[in-house]
C-alpha positions as CSV (number, residue, x, y, z in Angstrom):
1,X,-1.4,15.9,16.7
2,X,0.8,18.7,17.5
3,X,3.2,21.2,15.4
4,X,3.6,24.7,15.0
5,X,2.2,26.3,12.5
6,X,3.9,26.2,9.3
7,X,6.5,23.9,10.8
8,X,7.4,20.5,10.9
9,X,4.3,17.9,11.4
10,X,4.4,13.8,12.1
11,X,3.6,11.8,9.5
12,X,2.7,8.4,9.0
13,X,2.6,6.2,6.2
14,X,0.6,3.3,5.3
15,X,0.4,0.8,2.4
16,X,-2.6,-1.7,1.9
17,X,-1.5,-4.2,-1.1
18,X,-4.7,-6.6,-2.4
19,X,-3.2,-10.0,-3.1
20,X,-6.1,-12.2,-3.5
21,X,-9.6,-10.6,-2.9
22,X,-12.9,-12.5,-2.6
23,X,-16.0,-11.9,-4.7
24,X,-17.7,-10.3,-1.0
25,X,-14.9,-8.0,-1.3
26,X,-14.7,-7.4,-4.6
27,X,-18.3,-6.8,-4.4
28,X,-18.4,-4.6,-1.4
29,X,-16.0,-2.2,-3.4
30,X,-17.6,-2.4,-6.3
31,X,-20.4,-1.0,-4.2
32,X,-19.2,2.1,-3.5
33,X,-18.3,2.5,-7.2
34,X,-15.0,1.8,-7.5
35,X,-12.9,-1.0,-8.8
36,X,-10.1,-2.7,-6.7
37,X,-7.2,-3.9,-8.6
38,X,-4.9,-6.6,-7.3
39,X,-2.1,-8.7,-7.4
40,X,-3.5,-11.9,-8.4
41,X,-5.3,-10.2,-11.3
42,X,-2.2,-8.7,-12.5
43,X,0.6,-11.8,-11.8
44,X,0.8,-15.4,-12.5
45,X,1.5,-16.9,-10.6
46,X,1.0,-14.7,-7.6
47,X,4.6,-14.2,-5.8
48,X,4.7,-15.1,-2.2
49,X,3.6,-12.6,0.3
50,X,7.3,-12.6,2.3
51,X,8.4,-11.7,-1.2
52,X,6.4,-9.6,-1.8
53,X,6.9,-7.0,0.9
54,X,10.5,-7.6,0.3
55,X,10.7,-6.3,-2.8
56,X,8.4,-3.4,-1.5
57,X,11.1,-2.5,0.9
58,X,13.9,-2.8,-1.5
59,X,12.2,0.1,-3.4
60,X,11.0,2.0,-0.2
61,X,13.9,1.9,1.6
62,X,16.5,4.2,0.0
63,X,14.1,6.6,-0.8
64,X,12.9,7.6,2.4
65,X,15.8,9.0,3.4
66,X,14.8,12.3,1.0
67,X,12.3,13.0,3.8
68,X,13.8,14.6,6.9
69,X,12.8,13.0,10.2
């Protein structure tokens, strides 16, 4: 990574969306004490996953033009 200090730096960003865990990974997270929510829990019937990052990038899209490049 480079940048001067107190300037501008890279960024990345990354988005991991749960759609329908197993119970091994349900349980591994559950082993480190958390809980992992996702999509099949929370929608019936669980929306295609083509869809799904479409309407993901309907929202993400106009907004990341606030953030200079």
């Amino acid at each position: 990574m480079r940048g001067e200090a107190g300037g501008p730096g890279p960024g990345v960003m990354g988005i991991g969306i749960n759609v329908m865990p197993d119970d091994a990974a349900r349980a591994a997270v559950a082993a480190t004490g958390n809980v992992a929510d996702d999509v099949q829990a929370n929608c019936k019937p669980v929306p295609d996953r083509n869809a799904l990052v479409a309407a993901l990038l309907a929202q993400l899209v106009p907004v990341l033009g606030d953030f200079p490049r």
